[in-house]
C-alpha positions in Angstrom: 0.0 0.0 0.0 1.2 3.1 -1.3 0.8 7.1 0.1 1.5 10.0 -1.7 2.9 12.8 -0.2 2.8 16.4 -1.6 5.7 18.9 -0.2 6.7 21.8 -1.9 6.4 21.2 -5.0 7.3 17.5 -4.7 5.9 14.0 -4.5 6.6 10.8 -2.7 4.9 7.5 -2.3 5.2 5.8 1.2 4.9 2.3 1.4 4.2 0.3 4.5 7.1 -2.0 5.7 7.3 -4.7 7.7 9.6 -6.1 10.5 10.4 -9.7 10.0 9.5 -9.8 13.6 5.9 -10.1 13.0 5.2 -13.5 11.6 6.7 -14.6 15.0 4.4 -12.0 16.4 1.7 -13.3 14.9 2.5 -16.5 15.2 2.5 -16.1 19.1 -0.6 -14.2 18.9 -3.1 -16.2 17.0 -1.9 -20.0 18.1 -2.8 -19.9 22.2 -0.1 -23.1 23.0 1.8 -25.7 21.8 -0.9 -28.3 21.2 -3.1 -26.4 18.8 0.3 -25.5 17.0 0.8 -29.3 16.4 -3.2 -29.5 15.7 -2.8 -26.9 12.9 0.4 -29.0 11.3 -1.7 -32.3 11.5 -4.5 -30.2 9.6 -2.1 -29.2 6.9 -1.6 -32.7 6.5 -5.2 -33.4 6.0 -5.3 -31.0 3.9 -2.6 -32.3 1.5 -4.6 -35.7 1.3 -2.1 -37.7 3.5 -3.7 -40.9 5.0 -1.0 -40.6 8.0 0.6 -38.1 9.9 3.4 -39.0 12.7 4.1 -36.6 15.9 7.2 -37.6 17.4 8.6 -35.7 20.5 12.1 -36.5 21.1 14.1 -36.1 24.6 11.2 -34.1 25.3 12.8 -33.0 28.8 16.1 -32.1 27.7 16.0 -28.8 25.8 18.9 -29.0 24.2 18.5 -32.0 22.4 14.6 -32.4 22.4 13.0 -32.0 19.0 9.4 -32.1 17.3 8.8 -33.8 14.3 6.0 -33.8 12.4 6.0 -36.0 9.3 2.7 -36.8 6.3 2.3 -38.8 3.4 0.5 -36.2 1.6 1.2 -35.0 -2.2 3.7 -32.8 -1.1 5.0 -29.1 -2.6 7.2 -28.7 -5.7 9.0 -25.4 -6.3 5.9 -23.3 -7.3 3.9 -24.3 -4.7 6.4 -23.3 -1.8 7.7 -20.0 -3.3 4.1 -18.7 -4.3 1.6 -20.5 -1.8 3.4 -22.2 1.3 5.7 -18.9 1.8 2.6 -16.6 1.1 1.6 -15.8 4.4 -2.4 -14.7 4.4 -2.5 -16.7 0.8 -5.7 -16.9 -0.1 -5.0 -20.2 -2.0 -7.5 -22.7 0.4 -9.8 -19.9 0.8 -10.3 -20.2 -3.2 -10.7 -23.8 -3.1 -13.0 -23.6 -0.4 -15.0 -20.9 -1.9 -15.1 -23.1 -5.5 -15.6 -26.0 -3.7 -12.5 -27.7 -5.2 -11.8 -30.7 -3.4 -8.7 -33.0 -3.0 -8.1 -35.5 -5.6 -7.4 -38.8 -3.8 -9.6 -38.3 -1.4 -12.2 -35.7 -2.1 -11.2 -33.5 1.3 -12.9 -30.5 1.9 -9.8 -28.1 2.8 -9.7 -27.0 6.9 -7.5 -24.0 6.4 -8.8 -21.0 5.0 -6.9 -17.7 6.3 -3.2 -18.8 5.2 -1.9 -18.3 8.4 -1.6 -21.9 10.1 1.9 -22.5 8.8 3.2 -20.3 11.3 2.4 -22.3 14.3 5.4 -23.9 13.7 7.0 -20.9 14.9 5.4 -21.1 18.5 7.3 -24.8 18.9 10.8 -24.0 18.1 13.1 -21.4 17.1 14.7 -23.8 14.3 12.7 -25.5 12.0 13.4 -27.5 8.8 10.7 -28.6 6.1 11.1 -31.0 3.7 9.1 -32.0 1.3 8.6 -33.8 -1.9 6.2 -34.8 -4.8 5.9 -38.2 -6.2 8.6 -38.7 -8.5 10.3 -35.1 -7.4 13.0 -33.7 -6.2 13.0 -33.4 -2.2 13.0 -29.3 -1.2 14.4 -27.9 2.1 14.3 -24.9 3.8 16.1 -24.2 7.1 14.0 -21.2 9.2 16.4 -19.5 12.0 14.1 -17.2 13.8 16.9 -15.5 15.7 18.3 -14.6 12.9 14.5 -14.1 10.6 13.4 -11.7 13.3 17.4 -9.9 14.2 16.9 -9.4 9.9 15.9 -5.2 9.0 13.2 -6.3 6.5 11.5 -9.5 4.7 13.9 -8.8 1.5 17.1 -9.5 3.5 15.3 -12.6 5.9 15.5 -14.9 2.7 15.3 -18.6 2.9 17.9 -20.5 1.2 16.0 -23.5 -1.0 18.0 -26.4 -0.8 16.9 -29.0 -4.2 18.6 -32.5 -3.4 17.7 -36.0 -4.3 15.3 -37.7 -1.5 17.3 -38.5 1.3 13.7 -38.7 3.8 10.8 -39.4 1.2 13.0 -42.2 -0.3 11.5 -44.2 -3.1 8.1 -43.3 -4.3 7.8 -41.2 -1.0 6.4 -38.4 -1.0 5.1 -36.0 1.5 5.8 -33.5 3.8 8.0 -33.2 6.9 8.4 -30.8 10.1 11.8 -31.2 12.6 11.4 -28.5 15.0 14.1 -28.3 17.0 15.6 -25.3 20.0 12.1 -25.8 21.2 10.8 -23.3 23.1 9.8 -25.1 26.6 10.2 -28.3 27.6 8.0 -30.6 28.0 6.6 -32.8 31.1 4.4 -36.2 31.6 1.2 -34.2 32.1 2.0 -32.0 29.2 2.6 -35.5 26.9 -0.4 -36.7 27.3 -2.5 -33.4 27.1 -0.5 -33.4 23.5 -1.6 -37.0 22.8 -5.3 -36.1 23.8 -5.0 -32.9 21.6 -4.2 -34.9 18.4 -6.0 -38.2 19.1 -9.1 -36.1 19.3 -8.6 -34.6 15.7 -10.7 -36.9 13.8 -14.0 -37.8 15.5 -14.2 -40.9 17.6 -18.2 -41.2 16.1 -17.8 -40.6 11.9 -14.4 -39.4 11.5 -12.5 -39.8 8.1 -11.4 -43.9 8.0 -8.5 -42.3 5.3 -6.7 -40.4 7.9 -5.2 -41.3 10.9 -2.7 -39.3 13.4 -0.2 -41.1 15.3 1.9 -39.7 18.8 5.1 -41.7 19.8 7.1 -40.2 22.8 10.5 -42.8 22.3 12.7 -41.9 25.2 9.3 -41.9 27.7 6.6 -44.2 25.8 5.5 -44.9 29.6 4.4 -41.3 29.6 1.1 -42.5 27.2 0.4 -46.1 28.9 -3.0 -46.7 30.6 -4.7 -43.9 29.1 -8.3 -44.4 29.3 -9.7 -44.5 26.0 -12.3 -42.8 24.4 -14.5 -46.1 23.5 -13.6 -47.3 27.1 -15.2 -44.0 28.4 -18.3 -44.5 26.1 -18.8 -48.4 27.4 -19.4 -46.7 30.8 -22.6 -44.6 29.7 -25.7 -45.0 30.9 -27.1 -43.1 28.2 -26.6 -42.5 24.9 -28.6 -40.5 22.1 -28.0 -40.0 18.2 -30.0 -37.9 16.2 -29.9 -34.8 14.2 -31.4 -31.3 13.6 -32.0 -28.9 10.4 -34.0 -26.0 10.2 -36.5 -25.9 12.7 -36.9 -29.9 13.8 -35.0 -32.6 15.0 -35.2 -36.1 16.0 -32.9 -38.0 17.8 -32.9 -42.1 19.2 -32.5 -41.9 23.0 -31.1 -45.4 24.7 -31.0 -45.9 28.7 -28.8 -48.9 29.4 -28.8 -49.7 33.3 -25.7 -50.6 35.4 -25.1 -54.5 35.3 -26.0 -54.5 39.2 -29.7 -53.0 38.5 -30.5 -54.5 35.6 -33.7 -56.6 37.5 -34.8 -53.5 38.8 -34.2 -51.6 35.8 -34.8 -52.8 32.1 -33.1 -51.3 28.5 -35.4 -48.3 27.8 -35.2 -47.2 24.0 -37.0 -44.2 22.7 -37.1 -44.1 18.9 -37.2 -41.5 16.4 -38.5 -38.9 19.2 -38.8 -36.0 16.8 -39.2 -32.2 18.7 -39.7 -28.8 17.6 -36.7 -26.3 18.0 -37.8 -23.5 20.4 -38.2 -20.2 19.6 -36.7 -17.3 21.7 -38.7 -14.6 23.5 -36.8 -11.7 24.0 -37.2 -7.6 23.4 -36.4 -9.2 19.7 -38.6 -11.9 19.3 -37.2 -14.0 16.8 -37.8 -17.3 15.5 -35.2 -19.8 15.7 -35.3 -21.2 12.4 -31.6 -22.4 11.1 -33.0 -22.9 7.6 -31.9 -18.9 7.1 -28.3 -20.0 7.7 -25.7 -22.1 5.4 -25.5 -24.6 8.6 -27.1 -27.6 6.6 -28.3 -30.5 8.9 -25.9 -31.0 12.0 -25.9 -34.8 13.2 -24.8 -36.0 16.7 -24.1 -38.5 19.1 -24.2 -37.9 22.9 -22.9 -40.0 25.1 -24.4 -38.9 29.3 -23.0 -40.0 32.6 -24.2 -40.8 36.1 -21.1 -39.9 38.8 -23.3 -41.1 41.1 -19.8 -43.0 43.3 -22.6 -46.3 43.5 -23.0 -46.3 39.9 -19.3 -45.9 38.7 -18.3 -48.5 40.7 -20.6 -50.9 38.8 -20.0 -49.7 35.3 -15.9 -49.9 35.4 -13.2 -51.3 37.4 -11.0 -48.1 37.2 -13.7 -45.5 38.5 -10.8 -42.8 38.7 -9.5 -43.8 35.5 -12.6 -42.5 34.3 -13.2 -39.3 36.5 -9.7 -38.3 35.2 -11.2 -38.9 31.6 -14.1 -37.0 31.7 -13.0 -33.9 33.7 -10.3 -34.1 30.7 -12.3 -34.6 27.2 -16.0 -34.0 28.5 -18.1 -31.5 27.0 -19.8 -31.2 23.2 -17.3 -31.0 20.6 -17.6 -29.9 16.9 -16.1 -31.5 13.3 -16.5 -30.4 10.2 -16.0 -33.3 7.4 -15.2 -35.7 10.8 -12.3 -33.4 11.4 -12.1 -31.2 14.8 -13.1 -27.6 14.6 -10.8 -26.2 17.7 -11.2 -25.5 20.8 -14.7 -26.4 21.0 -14.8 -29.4 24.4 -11.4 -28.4 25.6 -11.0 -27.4 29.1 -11.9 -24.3 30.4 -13.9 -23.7 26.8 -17.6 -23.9 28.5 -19.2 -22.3 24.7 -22.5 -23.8 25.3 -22.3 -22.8 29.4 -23.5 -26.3 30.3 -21.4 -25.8 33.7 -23.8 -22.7 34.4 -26.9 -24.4 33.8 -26.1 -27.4 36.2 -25.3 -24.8 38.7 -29.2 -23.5 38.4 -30.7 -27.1 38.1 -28.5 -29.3 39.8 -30.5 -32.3 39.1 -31.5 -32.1 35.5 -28.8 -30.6 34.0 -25.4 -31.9 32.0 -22.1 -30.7 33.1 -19.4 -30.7 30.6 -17.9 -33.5 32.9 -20.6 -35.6 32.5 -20.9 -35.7 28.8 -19.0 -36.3 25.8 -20.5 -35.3 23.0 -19.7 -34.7 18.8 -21.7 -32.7 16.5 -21.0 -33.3 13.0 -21.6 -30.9 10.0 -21.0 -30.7 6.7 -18.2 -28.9 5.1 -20.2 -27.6 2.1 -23.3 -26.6 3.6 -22.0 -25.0 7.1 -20.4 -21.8 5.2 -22.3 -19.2 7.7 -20.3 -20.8 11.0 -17.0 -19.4 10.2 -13.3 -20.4 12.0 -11.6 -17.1 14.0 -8.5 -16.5 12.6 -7.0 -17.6 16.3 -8.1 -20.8 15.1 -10.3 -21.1 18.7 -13.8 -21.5 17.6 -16.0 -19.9 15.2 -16.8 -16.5 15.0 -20.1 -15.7 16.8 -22.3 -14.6 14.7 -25.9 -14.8 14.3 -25.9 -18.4 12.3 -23.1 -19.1 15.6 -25.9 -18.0 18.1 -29.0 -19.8 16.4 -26.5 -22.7 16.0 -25.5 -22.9 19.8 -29.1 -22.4 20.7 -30.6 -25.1 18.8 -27.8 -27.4 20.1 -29.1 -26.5 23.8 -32.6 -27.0 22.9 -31.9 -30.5 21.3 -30.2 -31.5 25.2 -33.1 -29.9 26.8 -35.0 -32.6 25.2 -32.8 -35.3 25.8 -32.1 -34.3 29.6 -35.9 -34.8 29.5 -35.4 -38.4 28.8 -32.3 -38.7 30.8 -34.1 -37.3 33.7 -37.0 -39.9 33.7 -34.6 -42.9 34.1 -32.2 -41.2 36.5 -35.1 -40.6 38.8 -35.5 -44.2 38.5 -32.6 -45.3 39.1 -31.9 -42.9 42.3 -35.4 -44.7 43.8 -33.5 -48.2 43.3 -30.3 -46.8 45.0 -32.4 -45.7 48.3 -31.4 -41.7 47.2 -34.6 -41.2 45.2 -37.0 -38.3 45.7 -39.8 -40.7 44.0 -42.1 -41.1 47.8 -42.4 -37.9 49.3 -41.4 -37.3 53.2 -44.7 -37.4 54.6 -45.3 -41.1 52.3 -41.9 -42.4 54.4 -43.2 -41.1 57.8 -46.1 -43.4 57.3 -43.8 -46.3 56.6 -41.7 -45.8 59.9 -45.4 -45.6 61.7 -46.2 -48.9 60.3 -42.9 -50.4 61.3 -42.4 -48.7 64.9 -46.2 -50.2 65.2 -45.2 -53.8 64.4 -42.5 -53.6 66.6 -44.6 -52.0 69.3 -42.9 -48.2 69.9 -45.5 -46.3 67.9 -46.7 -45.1 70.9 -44.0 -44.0 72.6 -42.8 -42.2 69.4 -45.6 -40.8 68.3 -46.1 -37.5 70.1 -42.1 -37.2 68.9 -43.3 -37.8 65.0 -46.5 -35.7 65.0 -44.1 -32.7 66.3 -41.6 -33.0 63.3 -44.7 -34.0 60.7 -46.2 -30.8 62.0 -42.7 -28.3 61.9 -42.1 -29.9 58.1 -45.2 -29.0 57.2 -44.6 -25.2 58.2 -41.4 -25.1 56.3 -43.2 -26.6 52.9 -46.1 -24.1 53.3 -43.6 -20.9 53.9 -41.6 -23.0 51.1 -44.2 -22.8 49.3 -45.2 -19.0 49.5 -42.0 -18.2 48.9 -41.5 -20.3 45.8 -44.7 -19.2 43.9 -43.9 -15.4 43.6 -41.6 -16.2 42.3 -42.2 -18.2 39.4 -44.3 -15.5 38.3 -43.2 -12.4 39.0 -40.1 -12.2 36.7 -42.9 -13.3 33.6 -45.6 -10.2 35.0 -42.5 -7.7 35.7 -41.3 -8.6 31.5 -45.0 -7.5 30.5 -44.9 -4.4 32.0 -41.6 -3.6 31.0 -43.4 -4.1 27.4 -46.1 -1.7 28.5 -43.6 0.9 30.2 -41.2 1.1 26.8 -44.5 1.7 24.5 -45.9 4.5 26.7 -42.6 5.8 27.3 -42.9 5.7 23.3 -46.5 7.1 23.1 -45.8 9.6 25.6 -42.6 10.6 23.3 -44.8 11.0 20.1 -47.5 12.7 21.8 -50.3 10.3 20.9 -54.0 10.8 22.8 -55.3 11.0 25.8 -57.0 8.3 25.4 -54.0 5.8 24.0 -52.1 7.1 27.1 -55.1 6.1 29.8 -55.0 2.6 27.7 -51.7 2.1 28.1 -51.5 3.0 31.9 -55.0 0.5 32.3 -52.9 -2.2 30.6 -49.8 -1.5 33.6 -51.9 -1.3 36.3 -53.4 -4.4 35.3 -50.0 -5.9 34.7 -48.9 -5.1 38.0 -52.1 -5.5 40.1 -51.5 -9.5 40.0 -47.6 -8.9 41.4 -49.3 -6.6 44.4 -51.5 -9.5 45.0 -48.5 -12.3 45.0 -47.0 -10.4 47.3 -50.2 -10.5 49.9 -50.2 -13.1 53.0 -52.0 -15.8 50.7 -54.0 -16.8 53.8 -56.5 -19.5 52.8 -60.2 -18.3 52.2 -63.2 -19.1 50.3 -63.9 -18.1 46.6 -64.8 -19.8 43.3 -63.4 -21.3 40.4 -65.1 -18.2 38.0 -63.6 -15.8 40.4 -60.1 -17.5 40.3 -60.2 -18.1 36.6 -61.4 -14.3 36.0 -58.1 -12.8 38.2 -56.0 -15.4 35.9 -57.7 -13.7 32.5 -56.9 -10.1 33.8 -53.5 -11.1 34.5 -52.7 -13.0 31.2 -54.8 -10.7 28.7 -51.9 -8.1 27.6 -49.5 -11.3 27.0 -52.3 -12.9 24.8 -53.0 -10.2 23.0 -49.4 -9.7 22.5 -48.6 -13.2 20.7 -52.0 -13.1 18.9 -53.9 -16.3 20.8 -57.3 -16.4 20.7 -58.8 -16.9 24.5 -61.5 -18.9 24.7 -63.4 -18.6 28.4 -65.5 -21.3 29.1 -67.0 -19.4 31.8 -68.9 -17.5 29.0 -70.2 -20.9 27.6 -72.3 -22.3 30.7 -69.1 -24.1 32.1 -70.4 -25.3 36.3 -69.2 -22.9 38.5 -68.2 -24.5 42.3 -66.6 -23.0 45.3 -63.0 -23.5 46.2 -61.3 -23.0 49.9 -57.8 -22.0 49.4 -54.7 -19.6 48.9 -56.6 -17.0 46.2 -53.0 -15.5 45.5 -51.4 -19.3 45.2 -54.3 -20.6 43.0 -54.5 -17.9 40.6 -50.9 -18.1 40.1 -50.6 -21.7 39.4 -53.5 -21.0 36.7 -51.1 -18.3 35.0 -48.1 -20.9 35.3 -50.5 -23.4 33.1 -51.3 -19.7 30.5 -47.8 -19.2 30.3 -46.6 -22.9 29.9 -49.3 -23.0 27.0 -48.2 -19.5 25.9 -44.7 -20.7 25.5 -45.4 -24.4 23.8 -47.9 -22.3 21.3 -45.0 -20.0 20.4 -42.4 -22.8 19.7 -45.3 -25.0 17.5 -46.8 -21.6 15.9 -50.1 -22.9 14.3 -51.7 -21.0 11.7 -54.4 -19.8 14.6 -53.4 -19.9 18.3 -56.1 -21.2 20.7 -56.0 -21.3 24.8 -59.0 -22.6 26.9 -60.1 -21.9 30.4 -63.0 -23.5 32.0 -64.0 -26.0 34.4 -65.9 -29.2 34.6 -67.8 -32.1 36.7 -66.4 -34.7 34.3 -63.8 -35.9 36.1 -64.5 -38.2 39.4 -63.6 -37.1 43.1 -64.2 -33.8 42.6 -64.6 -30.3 40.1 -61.9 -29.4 38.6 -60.5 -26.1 36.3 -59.2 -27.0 33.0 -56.7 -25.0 31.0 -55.7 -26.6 27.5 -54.3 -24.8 24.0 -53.8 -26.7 20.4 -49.9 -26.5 21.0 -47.8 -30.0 20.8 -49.2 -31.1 23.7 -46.7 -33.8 26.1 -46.3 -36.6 23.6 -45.3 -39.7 25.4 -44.5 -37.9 28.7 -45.9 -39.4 31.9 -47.5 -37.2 34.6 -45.9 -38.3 37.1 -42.5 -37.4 35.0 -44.2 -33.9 34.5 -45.0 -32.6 37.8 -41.4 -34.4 39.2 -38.7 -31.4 40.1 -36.2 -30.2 37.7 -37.8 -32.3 34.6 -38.6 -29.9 31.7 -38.4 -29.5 27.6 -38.1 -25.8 27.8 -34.8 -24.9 27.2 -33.5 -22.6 29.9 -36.4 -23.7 32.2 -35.4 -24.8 35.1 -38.4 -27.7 35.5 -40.6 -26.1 39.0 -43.6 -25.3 36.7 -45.7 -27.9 37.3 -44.2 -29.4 40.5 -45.0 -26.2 41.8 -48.3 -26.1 40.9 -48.8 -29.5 41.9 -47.5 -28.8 45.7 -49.7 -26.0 45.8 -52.6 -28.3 44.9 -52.1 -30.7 47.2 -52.0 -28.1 50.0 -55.1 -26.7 49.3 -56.3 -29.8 49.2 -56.7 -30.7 45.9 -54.4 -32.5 42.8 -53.0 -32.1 39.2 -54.4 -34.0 36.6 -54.0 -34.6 33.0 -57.0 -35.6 31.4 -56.9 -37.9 28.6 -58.6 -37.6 25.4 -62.0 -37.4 25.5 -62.2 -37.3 29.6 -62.9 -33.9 29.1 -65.7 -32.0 27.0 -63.5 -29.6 25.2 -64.1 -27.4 22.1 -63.0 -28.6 18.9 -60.4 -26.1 19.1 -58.4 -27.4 21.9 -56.0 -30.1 20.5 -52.6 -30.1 22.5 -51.9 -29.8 26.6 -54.9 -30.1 28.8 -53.7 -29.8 32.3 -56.8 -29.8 35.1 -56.7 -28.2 38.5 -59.0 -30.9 40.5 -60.0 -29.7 44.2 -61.2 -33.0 46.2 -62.9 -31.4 48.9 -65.5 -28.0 48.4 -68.2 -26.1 50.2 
């Protein structure tokens, strides 16, 4: 790039120059450590079609003799190539091919690189470094790189590189390929290091679909102890529990979900096998409101096998005989990794690299949730069609975009659905461990009644137990009034933050009087159900039309908002009854079964988008208030998987919806129920989710 300067008369072209210094700057810069410098030199060799590529670390502990050697048989350079491509740094060369779609000869490869930068992370090994290469039937080329004396050099036109042209002396034969001996490394290197290294490369192609034409090799001569008893990666994937394979493209996916029980439970438990469960992906709801819908994005369908752990100390010592073997393993190599073509996209799954914040969400739901150590997992695209998720020119991850985001979204709502599943059996197998939640507290006091009365000591107890049934019951009721608050508050306190940005809009533009007294109605009536939350919910009498009215007021602005058609069966002759019980409690659990449906009619979006709210008689013990919607409804979910803590299919929910709702129930002494098809006289409408609120005793 050229300046000119005018001075007097005079003119003068400036042209940027450049310290040799630099590519050793940049090469520090963009490649973090040693092992994605080695990644990046086994991708060139994927790149140049080999079908092997050799690391070999030599004396690694003794600096002054340790080297690096990195050797392919791929096609090789001749002369042209490494003047005009190889020492091109920034070449847009595999940027061309990629962009043209021009794949490798032998074995129709895809290329990895793209920015023309990856050949200098053999700078961040070693201050000397030799290539050799050579094309079938060629002459073998050579070129000796002294850093010290590249970056000591004034400019790049007086740091040349000598080509040496000799007969093959290391691709002997009809060898060909290409060959890296680092050596003046720059740190030495350690056990831990070793394997880290061996870890880094063996995890290049993937361990589910990787490319059965390309295989990378670690050898460690003077300390080949230094690899033994590693625990393997199809070792590690014999000791799931659970493992899931599916796929997702535009806005579906489906995935096969298998539950495979420790040996020691496998009476208790049997082989559970969900196939081709197919789910919608969710869409967001934020001050954006956007579908998620990948089929706007060159992503293409994105395949994937997980493979989920239970660290439960009982189970892992029934599943392997080397339970820290494993441990080690997992805290190592879990978490979801990405290829491209079955080759590693970096540093998606390494250590400290939490990209989809799985460690986060277990934090928040302890129970339900997958920590990166308690997963490892591949997603697998397709070089050709995933053009939109594009590599950082650090080579760690892709650059996050909007495809990156909808992408990393639609991965989390595809675990969502199969922490679902996971959940279910894991809840299970807790129960047959003794550390179950499955019989509540008050369902095991009874238990220890009916023994201590076999045994004769009821009595004596029983003044003891009534004391402690009676101060649990205080804590689940303040528990309780705690808990339901706030499930709803945070989804009243977003609707009138809706509300406040449009007035604060109206008031802005100066619309009407009027429009301004609508818009302050709607956040009074927004608010009014948060004033009444916040009330002692003392227990009183009322009625079903009463608590389904305060429910409507509360919902109406949301409905109207995402376009859903209300239908009250109140207005249609629906029984009315009276109901004894927390107003504030009840009304809210009605606007957790709105918003649930709210949320499920969002992510299915029908053409038209129906909610119901009525009651009925039909259902025996006792009247009951029915909310239902035409969403997806709960497919082959069990109720009493749905109302169980922490189980959900809403990605970022954290599953106390309906166990919530279903404690409050049973303290105002009634249950949840979900009626079945035709249990309930619905209108023709109502197609998905019918969830009834059934109160067993009234006045």
């Amino acid at each position: 790039m050229a300046v000119a300067v005018r001075k007097k008369g005079r003119s003068e072209k400036l042209v940027f120059r450049v310290r040799p210094r630099l590519l050793t700057l940049l090469g520090d810069q963009l490649i973090k450590d040693a092992n994605l410098a080695v990644f990046e030199l086994v991708k060139n060799a994927y790149d140049a079609d080999a079908t092997v590529c050799a690391v070999t670390l030599e004396h690694p502990t003794d600096q002054s003799k340790a080297r690096i050697i990195v050797e392919d048989d791929g096609v090789g350079m001749d002369e042209d190539t490494l003047r005009d491509v190889w020492m091109m740094i920034a070449t847009d060369f595999r940027a061309l091919q990629r962009k043209e779609d021009r794949r490798t000869k032998k074995f129709n490869r895809f290329p990895l690189g793209e920015k023309g930068l990856g050949r200098l992370s053999a700078h961040k090994l070693g201050r000397s470094i030799r290539l050799i290469t050579r094309r079938r039937g060629g002459n073998e080329l050579v070129l000796d790189f002294d850093w010290d004396k590249i970056e000591s050099a004034e400019d790049l036109e007086s740091a040349g590189i000598e080509l040496e042209v000799r007969d093959p002396e290391t691709f002997t034969g009809n060898g060909h390929g290409t060959c890296f001996e680092i050596t003046r490394l720059r740190e030495t290197w350690n056990r831990g290091q070793a394997r880290r290294l061996h870890r880094a490369v063996n995890s290049l192609c993937s361990p589910f679909k990787g490319p059965e034409d390309f295989e990378v090799m670690l050898s460690i001569p003077e300390h080949a102890e230094w690899l033994e008893n590693l625990f393997s990666a199809d070792k590690a994937n014999s000791c799931a529990l659970y493992h899931v394979r599916g796929s997702f493209e535009g806005t579906t996916g489906r995935f096969d979900y298998t539950f495979t029980p420790p040996p020691g439970y496998s009476k208790q438990l049997t082989k559970r096998t969900e196939k081709g469960s197919k789910v919608a992906l969710e869409k967001r709801e934020d001050k954006k409101t956007r579908p998620l819908d990948l089929s706007g994005h060159d992503i293409g369908t994105v395949s994937f096998d997980f493979w989920l752990f239970d660290r439960d100390p009982a189970v892992l010592r029934d599943v392997t005989d080397d339970v820290k073997g494993l441990k080690d393993y997992l805290d190592e190599n879990g978490g979801i990794r990405i290829y491209r073509d079955g080759i590693r996209v970096y540093d998606f799954g390494e250590p400290g690299n939490d990209w989809l914040n799985l460690d986060i969400r277990r934090v928040n739901t302890p129970t339900a949730r997958t920590s990166n150590n308690q997963i490892l997992g591949a997603l697998r695209l397709d070089a050709t069609e995933s053009g939109d998720l594009r590599e950082k020119t650090n080579r760690e991850g892709f650059i996050e975009n909007e495809a990156f985001e909808d992408f990393r979204a639609a991965v989390l709502n595809m675990l969502t659905q199969v922490e679902a599943e996971k959940t279910k059996d894991q809840r299970r197998l807790r129960e047959v461990l003794g550390k179950g939640t499955g019989k509540r507290v008050f369902a095991k006091l009874a238990e220890v009644r009916e023994v201590l009365e076999k045994k004769g000591t009821l009595a004596e107890v029983e003044p003891i137990l009534k004391a402690a049934e009676k101060e649990m019951e205080i804590y689940r009721d303040q528990l309780l009034h705690a808990a339901v608050p706030g499930l709803s508050i945070g989804m009243m306190l977003h609707g009138a933050e809706k509300i406040l940005d449009e007035l604060r809009a109206a008031t802005n533009k100066g619309a009407s009087a009027e429009k301004i007294k609508d818009l302050v109605d709607q956040l009074y009536r927004a608010m009014r159900p948060v004033t009444n939350l916040l009330k002692n919910p003392h227990p009183g009498k009322t009625s079903a039309s009463a608590l389904i009215r305060e429910a409507i007021f509360s919902a109406e602005f949301r409905l109207k908002r995402h376009h859903i058609t209300l239908i009250n069966g109140m207005d249609q002759d629906c029984p009315d009854f009276k109901v004894e019980g927390s107003k504030q409690m009840l009304v809210a659990s009605i606007n957790n079964l709105i918003d649930n449906s709210i949320h499920w009619l969002e992510t299915r979006d029908p053409k038209q988008k129906f909610i119901y709210i009525g009651t009925t008689k039909d259902i025996e013990e006792g009247p009951a208030i029915v909310v239902g919607d035409n969403g997806p409804g709960f497919g082959k979910d069990d109720p009493e998987d749905l109302i169980a803590p922490f189980f959900t299919r809403r990605s970022g929910g954290m599953g106390l919806g309906l166990y919530i709702v279903s404690e409050v129930m049973r303290v105002n002494r009634g249950r949840i129920v979900f009626p079945s098809d035709g249990d309930v006289e619905l209108p023709k409408q109502i197609s998905g989710a019918v969830v009834a609120l059934q109160f067993l005793e009234t006045s």
